[in-house]
N, CA, C and O atoms as a GROMACS GRO file, in nm:
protein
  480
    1UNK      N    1  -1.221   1.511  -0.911
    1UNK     CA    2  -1.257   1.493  -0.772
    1UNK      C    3  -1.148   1.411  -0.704
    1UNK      O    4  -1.127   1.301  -0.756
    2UNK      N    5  -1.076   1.443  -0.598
    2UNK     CA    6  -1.039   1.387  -0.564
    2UNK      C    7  -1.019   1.287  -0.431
    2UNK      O    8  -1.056   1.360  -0.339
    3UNK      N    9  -0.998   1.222  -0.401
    3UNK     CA   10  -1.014   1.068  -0.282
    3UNK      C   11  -0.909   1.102  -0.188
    3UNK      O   12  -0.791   1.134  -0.203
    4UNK      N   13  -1.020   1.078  -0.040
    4UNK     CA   14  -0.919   1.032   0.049
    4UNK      C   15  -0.982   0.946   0.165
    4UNK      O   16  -1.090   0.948   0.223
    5UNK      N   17  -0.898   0.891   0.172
    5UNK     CA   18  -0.925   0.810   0.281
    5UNK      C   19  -1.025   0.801   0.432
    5UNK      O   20  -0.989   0.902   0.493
    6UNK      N   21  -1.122   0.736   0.513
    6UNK     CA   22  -1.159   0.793   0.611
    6UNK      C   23  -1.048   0.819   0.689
    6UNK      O   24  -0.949   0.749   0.667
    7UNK      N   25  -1.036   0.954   0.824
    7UNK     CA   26  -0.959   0.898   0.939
    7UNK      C   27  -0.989   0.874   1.050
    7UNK      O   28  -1.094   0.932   1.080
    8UNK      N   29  -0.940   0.804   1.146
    8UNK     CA   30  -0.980   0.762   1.257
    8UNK      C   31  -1.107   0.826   1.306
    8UNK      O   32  -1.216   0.770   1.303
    9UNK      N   33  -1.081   0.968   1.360
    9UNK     CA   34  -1.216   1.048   1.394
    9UNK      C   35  -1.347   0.995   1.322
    9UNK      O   36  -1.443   0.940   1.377
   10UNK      N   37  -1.330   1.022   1.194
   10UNK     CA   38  -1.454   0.956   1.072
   10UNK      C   39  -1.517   0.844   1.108
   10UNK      O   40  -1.640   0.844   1.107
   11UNK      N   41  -1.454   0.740   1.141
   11UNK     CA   42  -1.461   0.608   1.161
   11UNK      C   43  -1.512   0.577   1.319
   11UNK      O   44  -1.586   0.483   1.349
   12UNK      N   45  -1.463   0.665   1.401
   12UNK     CA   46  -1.558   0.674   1.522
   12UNK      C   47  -1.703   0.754   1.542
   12UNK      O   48  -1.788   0.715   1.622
   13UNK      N   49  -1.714   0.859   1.466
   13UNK     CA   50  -1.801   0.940   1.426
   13UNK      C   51  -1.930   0.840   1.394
   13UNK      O   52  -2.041   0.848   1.445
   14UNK      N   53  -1.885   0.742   1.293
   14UNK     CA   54  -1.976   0.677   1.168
   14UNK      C   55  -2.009   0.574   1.288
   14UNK      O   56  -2.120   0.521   1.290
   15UNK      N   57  -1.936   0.551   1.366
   15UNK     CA   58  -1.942   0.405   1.455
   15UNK      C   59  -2.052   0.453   1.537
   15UNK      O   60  -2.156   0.390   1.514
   16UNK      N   61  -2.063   0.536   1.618
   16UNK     CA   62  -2.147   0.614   1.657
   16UNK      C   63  -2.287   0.640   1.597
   16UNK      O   64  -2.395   0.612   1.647
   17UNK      N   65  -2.269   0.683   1.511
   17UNK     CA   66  -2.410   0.709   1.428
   17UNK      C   67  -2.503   0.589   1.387
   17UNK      O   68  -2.626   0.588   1.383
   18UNK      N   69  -2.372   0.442   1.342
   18UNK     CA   70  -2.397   0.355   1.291
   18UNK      C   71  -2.527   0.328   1.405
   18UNK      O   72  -2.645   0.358   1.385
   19UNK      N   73  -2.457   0.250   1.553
   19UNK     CA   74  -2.481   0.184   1.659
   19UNK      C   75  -2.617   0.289   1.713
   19UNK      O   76  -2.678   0.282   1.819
   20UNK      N   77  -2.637   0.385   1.600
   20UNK     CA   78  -2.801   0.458   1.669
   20UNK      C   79  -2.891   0.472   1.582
   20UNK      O   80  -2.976   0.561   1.582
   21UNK      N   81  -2.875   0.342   1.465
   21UNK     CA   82  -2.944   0.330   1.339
   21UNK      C   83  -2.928   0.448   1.231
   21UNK      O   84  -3.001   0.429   1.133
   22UNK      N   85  -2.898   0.493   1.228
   22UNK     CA   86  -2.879   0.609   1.116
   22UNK      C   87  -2.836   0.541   1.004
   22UNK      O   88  -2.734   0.472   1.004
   23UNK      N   89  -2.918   0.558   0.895
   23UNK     CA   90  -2.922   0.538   0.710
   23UNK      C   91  -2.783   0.620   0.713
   23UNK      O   92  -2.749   0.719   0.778
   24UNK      N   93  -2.706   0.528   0.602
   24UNK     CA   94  -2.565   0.543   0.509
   24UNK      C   95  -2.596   0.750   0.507
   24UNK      O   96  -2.517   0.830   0.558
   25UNK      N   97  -2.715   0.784   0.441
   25UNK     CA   98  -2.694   0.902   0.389
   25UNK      C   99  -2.676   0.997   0.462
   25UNK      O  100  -2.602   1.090   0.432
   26UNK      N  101  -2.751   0.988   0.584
   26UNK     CA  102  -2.760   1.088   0.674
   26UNK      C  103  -2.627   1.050   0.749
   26UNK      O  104  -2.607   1.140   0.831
   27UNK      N  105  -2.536   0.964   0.754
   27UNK     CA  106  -2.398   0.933   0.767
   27UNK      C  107  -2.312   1.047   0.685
   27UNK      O  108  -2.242   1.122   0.753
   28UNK      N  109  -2.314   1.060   0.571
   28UNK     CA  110  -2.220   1.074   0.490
   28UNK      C  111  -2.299   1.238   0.492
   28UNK      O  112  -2.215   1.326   0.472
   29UNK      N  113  -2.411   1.279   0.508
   29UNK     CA  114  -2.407   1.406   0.503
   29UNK      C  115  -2.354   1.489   0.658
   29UNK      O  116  -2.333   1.610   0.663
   30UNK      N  117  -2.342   1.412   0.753
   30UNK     CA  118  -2.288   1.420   0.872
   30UNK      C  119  -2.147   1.460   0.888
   30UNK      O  120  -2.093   1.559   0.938
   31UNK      N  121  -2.101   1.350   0.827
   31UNK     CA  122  -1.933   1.310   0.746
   31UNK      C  123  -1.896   1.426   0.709
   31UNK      O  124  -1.817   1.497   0.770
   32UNK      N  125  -1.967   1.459   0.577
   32UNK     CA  126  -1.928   1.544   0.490
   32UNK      C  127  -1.876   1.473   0.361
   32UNK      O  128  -1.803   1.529   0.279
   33UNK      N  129  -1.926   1.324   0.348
   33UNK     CA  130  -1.876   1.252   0.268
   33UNK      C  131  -1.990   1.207   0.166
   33UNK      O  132  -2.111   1.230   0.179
   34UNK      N  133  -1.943   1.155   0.087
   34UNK     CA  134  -2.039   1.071  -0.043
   34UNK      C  135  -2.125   0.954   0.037
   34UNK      O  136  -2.070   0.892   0.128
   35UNK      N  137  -2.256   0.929   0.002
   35UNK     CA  138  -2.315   0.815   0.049
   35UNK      C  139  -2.227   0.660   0.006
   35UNK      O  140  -2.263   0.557   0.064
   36UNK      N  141  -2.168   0.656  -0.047
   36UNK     CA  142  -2.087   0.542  -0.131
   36UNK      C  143  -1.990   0.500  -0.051
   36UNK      O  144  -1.951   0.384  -0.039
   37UNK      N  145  -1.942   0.622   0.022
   37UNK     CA  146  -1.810   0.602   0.082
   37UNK      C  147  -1.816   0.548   0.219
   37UNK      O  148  -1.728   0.486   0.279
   38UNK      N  149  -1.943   0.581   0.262
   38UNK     CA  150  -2.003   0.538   0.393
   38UNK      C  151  -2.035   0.310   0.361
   38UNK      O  152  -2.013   0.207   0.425
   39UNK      N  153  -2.100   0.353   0.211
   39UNK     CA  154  -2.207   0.246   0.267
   39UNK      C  155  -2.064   0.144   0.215
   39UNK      O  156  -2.088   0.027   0.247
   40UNK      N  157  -1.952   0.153   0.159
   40UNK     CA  158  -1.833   0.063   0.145
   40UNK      C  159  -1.786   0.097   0.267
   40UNK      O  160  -1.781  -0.011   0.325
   41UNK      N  161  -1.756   0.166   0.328
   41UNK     CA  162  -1.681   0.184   0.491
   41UNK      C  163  -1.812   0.060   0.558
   41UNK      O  164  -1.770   0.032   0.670
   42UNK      N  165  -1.876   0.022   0.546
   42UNK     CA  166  -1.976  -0.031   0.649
   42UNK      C  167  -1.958  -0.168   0.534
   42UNK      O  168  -1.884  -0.246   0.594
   43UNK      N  169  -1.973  -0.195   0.474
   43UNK     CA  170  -1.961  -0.335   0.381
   43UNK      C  171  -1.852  -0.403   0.370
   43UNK      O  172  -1.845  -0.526   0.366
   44UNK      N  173  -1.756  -0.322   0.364
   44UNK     CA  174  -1.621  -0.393   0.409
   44UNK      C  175  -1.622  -0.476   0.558
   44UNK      O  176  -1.598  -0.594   0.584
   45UNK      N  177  -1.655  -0.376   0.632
   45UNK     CA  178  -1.616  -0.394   0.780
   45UNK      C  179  -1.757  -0.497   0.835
   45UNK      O  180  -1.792  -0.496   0.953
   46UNK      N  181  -1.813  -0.568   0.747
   46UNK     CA  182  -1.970  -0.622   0.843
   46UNK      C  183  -1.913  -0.752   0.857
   46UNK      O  184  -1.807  -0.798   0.814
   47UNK      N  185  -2.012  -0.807   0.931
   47UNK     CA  186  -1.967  -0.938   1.020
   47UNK      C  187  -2.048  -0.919   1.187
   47UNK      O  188  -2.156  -0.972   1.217
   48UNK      N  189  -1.968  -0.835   1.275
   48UNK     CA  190  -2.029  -0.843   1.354
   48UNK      C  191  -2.060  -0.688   1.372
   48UNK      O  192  -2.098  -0.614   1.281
   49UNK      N  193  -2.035  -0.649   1.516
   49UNK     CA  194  -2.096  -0.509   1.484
   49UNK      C  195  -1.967  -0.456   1.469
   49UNK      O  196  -1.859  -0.507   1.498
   50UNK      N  197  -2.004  -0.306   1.402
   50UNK     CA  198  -1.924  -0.220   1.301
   50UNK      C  199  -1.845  -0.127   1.418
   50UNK      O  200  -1.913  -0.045   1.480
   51UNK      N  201  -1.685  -0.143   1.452
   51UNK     CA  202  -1.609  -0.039   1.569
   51UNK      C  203  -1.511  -0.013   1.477
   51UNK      O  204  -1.471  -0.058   1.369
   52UNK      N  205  -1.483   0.079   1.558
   52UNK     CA  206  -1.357   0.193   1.454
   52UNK      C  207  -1.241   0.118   1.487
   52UNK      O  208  -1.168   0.105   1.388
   53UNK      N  209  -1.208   0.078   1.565
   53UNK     CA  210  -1.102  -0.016   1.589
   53UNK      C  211  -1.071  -0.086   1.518
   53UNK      O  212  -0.964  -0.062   1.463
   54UNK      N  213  -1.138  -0.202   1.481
   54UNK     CA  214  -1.164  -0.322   1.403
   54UNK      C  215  -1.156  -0.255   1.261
   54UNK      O  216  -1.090  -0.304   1.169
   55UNK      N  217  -1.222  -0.152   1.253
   55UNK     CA  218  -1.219  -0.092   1.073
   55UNK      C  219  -1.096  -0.028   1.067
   55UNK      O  220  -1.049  -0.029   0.953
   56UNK      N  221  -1.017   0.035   1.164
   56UNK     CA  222  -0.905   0.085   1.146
   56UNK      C  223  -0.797  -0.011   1.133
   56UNK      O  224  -0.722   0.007   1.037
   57UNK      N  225  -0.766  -0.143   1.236
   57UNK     CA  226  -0.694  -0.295   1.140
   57UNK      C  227  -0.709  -0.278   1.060
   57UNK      O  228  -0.632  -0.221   0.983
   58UNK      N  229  -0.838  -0.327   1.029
   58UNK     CA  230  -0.856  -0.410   0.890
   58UNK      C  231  -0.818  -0.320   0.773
   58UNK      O  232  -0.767  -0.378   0.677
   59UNK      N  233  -0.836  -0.168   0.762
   59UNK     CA  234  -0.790  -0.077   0.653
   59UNK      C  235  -0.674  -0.070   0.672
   59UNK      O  236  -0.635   0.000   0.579
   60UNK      N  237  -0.526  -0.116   0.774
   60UNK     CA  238  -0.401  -0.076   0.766
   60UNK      C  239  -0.370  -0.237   0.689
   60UNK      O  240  -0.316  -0.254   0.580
   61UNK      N  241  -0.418  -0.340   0.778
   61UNK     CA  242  -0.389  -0.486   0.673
   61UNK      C  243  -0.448  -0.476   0.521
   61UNK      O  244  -0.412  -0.573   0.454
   62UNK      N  245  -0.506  -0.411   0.473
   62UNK     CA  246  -0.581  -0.379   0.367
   62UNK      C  247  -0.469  -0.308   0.256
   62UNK      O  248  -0.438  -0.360   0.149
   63UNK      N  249  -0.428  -0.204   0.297
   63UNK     CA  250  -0.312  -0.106   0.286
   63UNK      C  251  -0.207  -0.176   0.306
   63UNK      O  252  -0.128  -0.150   0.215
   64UNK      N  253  -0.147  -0.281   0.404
   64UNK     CA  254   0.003  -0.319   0.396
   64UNK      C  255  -0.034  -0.421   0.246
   64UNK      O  256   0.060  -0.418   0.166
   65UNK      N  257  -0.108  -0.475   0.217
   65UNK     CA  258  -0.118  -0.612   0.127
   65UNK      C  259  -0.126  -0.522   0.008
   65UNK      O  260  -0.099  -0.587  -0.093
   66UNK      N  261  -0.153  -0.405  -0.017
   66UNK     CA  262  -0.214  -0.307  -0.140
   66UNK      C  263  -0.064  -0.297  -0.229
   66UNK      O  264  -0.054  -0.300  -0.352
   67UNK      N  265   0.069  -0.282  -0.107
   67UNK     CA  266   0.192  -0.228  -0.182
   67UNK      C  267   0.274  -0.319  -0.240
   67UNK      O  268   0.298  -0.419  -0.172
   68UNK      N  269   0.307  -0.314  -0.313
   68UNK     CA  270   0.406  -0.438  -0.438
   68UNK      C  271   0.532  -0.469  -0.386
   68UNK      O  272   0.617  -0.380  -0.384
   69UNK      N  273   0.565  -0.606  -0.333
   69UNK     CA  274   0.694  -0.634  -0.288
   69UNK      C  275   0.811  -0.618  -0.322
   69UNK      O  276   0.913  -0.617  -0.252
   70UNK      N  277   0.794  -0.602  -0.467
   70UNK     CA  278   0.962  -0.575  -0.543
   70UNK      C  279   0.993  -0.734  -0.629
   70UNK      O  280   0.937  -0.843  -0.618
   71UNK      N  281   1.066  -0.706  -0.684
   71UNK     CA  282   1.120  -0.828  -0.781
   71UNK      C  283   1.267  -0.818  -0.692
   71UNK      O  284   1.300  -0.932  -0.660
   72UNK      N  285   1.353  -0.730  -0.650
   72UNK     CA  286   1.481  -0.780  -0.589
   72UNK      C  287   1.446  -0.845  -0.478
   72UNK      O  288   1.370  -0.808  -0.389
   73UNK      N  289   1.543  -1.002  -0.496
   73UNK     CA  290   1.544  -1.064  -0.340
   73UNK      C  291   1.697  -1.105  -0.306
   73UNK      O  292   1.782  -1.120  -0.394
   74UNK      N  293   1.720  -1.121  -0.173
   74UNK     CA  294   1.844  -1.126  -0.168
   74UNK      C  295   1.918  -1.217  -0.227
   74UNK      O  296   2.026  -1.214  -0.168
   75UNK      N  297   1.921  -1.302  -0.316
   75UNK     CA  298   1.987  -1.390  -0.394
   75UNK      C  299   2.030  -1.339  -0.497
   75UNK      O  300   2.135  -1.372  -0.553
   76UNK      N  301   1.911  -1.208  -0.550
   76UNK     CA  302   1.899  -1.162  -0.697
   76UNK      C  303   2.030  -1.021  -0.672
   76UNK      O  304   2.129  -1.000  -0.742
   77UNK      N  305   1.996  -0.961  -0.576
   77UNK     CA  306   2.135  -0.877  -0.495
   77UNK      C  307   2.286  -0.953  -0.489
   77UNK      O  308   2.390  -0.903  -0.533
   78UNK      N  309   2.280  -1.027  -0.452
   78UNK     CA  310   2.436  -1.116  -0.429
   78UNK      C  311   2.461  -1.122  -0.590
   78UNK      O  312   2.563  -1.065  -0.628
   79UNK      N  313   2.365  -1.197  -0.711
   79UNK     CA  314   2.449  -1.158  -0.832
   79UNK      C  315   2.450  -1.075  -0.888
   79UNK      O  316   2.533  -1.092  -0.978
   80UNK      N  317   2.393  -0.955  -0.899
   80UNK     CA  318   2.417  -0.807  -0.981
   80UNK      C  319   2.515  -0.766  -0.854
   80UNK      O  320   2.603  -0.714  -0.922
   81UNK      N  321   2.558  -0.753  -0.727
   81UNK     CA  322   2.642  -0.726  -0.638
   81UNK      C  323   2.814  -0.778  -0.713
   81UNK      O  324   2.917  -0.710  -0.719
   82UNK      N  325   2.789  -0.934  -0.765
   82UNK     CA  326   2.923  -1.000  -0.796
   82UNK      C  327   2.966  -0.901  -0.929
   82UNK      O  328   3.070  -0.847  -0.966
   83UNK      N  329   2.775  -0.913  -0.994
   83UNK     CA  330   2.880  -0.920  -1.166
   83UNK      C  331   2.916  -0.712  -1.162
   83UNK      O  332   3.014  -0.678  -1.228
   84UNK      N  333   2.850  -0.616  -1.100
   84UNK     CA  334   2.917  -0.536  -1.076
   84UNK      C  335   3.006  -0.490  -1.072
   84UNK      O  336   3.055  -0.402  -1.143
   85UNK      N  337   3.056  -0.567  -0.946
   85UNK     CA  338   3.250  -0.633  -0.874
   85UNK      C  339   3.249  -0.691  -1.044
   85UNK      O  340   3.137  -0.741  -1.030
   86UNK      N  341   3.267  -0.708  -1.122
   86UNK     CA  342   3.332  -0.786  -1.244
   86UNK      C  343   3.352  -0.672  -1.328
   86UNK      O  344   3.447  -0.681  -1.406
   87UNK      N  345   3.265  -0.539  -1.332
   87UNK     CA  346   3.211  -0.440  -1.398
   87UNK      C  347   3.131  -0.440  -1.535
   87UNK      O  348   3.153  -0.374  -1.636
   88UNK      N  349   3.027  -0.537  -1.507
   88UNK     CA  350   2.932  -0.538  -1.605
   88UNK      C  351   2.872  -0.436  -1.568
   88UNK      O  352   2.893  -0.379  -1.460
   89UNK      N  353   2.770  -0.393  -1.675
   89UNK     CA  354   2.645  -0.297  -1.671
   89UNK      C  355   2.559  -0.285  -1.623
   89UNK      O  356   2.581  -0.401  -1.588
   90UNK      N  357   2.476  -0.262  -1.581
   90UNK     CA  358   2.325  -0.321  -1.585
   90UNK      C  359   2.265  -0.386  -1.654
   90UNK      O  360   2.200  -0.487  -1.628
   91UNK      N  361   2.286  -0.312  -1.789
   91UNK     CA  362   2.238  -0.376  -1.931
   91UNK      C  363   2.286  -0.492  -1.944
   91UNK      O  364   2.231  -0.575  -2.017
   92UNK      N  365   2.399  -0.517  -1.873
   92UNK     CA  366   2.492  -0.681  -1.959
   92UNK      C  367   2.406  -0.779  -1.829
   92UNK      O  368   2.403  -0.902  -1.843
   93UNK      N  369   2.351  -0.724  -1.727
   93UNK     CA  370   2.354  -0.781  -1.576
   93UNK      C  371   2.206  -0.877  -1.652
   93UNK      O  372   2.193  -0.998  -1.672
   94UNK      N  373   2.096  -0.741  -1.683
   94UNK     CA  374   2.008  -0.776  -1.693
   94UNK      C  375   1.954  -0.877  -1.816
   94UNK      O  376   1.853  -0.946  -1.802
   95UNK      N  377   2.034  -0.876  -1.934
   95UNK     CA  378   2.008  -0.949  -2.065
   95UNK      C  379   2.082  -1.054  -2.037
   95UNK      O  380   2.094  -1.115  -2.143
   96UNK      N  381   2.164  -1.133  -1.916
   96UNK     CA  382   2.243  -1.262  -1.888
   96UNK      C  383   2.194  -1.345  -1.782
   96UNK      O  384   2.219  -1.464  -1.762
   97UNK      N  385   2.101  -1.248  -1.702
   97UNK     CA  386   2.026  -1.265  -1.584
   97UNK      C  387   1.910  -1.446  -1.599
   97UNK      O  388   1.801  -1.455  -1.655
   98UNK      N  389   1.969  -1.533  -1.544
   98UNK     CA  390   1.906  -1.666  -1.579
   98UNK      C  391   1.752  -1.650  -1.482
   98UNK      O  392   1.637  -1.676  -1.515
   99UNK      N  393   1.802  -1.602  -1.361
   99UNK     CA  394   1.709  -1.654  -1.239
   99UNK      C  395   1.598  -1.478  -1.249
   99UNK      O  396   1.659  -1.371  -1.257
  100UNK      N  397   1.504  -1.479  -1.248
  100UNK     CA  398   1.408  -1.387  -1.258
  100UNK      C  399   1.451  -1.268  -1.347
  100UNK      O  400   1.565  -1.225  -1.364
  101UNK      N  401   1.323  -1.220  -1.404
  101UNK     CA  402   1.321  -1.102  -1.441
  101UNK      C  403   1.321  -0.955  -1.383
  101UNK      O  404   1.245  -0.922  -1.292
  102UNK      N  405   1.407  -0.876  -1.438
  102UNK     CA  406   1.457  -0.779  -1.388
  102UNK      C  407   1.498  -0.685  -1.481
  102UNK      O  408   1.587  -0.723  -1.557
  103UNK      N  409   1.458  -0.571  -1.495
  103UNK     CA  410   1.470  -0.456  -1.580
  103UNK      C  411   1.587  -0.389  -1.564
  103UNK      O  412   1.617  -0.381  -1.445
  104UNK      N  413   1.678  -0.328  -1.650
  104UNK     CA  414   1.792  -0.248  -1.610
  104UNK      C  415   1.793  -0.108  -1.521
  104UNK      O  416   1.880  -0.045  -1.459
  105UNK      N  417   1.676  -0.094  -1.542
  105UNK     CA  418   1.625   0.024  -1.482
  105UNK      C  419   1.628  -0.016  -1.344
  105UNK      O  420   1.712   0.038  -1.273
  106UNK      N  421   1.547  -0.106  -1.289
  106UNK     CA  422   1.567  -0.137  -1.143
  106UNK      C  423   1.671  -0.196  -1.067
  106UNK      O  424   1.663  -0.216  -0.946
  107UNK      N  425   1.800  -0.234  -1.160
  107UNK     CA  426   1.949  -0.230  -1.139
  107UNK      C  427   1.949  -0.095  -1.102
  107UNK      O  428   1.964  -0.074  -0.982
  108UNK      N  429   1.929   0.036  -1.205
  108UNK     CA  430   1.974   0.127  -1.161
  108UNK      C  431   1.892   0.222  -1.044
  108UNK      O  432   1.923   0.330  -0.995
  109UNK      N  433   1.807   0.157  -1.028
  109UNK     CA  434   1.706   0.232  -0.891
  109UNK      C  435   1.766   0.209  -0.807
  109UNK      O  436   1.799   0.286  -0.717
  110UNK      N  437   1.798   0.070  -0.821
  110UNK     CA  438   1.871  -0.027  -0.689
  110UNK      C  439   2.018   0.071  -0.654
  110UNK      O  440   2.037   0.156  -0.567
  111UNK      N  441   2.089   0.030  -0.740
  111UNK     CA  442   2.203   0.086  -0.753
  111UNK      C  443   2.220   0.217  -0.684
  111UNK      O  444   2.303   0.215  -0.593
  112UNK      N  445   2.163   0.322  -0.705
  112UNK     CA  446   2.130   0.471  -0.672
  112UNK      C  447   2.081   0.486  -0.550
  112UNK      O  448   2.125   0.581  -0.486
  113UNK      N  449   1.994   0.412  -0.497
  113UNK     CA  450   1.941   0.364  -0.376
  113UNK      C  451   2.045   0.335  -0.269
  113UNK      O  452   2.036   0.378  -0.154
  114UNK      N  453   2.135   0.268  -0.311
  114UNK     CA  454   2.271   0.196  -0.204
  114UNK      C  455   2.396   0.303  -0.222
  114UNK      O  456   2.487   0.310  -0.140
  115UNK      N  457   2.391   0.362  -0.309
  115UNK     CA  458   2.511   0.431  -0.337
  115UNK      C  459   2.495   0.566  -0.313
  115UNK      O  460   2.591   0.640  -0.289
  116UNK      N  461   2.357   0.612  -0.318
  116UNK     CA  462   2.351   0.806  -0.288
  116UNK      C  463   2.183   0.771  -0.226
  116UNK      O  464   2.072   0.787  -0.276
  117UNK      N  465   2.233   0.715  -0.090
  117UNK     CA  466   2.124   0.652  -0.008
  117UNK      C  467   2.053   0.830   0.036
  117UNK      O  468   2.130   0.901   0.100
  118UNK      N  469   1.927   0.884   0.004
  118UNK     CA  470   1.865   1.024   0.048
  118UNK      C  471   1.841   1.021   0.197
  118UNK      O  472   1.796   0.921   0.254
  119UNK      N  473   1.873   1.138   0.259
  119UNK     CA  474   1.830   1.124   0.378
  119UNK      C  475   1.791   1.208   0.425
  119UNK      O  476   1.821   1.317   0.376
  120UNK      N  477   1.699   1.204   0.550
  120UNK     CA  478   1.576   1.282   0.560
  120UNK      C  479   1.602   1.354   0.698
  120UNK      O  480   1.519   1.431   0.744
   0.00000   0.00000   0.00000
């Protein structure tokens, strides 16, 4: 089975239905969705009353905090940048590397990334 997300429409739809008492189920058979998916769309978002607005924030701040920042920071760039310029490896970059951990592999993501930058 697979998941997706409400979208906006959904979320005004439900807001609607919500604000005219309608039970989670008769929501989600409305929807076209799982009762589950409704009654977490409404449990997340409680506090005051339930607007698509407010649930649509709160699911994009929800979503920006969800994605993983990375282990490169620009300090960690300036020395695999130098020892490069020296022509170490990755491998030599990453097994000498004092200040954080860092996989050779994400030298070479990095690397590949700056050098055969894809474009769209």
């Amino acid at each position: 089975m697979s998941y997706s997300h409400l979208a906006t429409f959904e979320r005004g739809k439900l807001e609607a239905l919500h604000q005219m008492a309608c039970p989670a189920r008769q929501i989600a058979k409305t929807l076209n969705r799982h009762h589950s998916t409704v009654s977490r769309e409404l449990h997340r978002n409680r506090g005051t009353i339930y607007t698509c607005e407010k649930a649509n924030e709160s699911y994009r701040i929800r979503r920006e905090r969800s994605i993983p920042k990375g282990k490169v920071t620009s300090s960690l760039i300036q020395i695999i940048e130098e020892k490069l310029a020296c022509t170490w490896s990755p491998e030599q970059i990453q097994g000498r590397l004092l200040e954080g951990k860092i996989s050779f592999k994400t030298i070479y993501r990095w690397l590949y990334k700056v050098c055969f930058p894809v474009e769209m």
